[in-house]
C-alpha positions, -999 to +999 in steps of 0.1 A: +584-792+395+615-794+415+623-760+432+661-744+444+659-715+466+694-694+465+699-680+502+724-650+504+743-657+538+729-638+574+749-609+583+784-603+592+802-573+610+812-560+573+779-563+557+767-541+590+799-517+582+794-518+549+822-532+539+834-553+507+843-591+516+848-609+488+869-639+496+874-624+533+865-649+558+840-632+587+815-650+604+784-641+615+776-609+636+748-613+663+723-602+641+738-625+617+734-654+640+693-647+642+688-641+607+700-680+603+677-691+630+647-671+610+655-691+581+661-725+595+624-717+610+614-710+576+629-742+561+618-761+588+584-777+573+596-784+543+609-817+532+644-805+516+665-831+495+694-812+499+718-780+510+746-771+490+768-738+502+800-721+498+830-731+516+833-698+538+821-690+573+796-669+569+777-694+540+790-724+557+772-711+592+738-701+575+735-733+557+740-750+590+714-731+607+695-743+580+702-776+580+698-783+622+663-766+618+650-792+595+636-823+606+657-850+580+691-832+596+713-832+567+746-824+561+754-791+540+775-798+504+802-774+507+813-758+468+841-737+465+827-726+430+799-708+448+821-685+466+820-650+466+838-634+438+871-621+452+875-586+453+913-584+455+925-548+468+889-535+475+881-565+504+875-546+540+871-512+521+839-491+523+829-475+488+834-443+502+874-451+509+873-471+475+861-439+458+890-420+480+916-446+472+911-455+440+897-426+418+863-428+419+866-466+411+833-478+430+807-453+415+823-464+385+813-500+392+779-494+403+772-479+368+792-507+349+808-535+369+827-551+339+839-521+328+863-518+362+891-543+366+898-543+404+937-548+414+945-578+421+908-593+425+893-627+404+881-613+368+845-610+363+841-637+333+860-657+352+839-654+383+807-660+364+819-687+348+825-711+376+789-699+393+778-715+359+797-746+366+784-745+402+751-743+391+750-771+367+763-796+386+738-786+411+711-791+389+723-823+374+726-836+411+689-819+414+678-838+383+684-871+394+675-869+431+639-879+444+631-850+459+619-814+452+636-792+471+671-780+475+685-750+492+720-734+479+733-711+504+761-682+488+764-645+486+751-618+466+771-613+437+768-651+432+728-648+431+732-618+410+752-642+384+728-668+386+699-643+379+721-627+350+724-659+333+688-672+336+668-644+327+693-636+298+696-605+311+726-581+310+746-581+339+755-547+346+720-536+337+709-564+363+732-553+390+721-518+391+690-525+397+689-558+420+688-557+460+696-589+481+693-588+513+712-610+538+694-642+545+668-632+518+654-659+497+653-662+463+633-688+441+642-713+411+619-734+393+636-764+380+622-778+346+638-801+326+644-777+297+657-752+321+653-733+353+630-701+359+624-672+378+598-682+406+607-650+429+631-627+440+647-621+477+617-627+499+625-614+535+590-621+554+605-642+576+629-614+586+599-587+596+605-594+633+636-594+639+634-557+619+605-547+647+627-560+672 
């Protein structure tokens, strides 16, 4: 069984702020920066075929991390599909000022994200309909590759998307009730029917830097 494990990217200074990035390009904060070494550590044994990531800074950096930590020293894929959906007028915004700005707009989201159309940002169908693209070509490139791991580093809403679409579940319902943490680690099975569930955003490796 070949296995993909979807990273979400280590911190930035707006995931700390709480702040919406979308297609806003911020690279890791200092706590970002250890987060990637925690998970190039956890990597590190494991006899990876291949990293795929996003093309911006924060993904691009995380995957590198990655990548530097393991012993065969490969070179991340960079995909533009697996990208963060863009979030148009709310990028840099807190949803506090979103709710101030734009009429309660965020709590709105939180309840039903497809219901809100977001000025000026990348339509949600849209946006889930490239991660599917993404995700098959990945797993094609999976399917005829010798070996059985991968890694794809991206962001949250693009793991959200992925989940959504496996598990057949509904997206908004999905959303409410999904965390992913930065640099958590979440777990495909690969079959050749399809790929599974194995588990969602594991964060062991990120106890001590949590301690610290």
């Amino acid at each position: 069984m070949k296995r993909c494990y979807l990273v979400r990217h280590a911190q930035t200074a707006w995931n700390r702020d709480n702040r919406l990035q979308g297609h806003s390009d911020l690279p890791l904060s200092s706590l970002g920066e250890q987060q990637a070494r925690s998970l190039a550590h956890f990597f590190a044994s494991r006899h990876l075929g291949g990293i795929f990531t996003s093309h911006l800074q924060r993904s691009r950096q995380t995957a590198q991390a990655i990548a530097e930590g393991n012993g065969h020293r490969l070179t991340p894929t960079i995909a533009q599909e697996l990208a963060e959906m863009h979030l148009g007028a709310w990028e840099g915004l807190t949803p506090e000022e979103i709710d101030h700005q734009f009429d309660g707009a965020y709590e709105r989201w939180r309840t039903a994200p497809s219901s809100v159309r977001i000025p000026r940002a990348e339509p949600l169908e849209a946006f889930r309909e490239r991660v599917r693209r993404a995700l098959r070509h990945i797993l094609a490139q999976l399917a005829e590759g010798q070996d059985d791991e991968y890694v794809v580093v991206s962001h949250g809403g693009v793991i959200a998307a992925v989940l959504a679409d496996v598990l057949d579940a509904d997206y908004d319902a999905l959303l409410r009730r999904l965390q992913l943490n930065n640099a958590g680690i979440t777990a495909l099975g690969c079959s050749v029917e399809r790929p599974y569930v194995l588990w969602v955003n594991f964060t062991t490796h990120l106890e001590a830097l949590s301690a610290g």
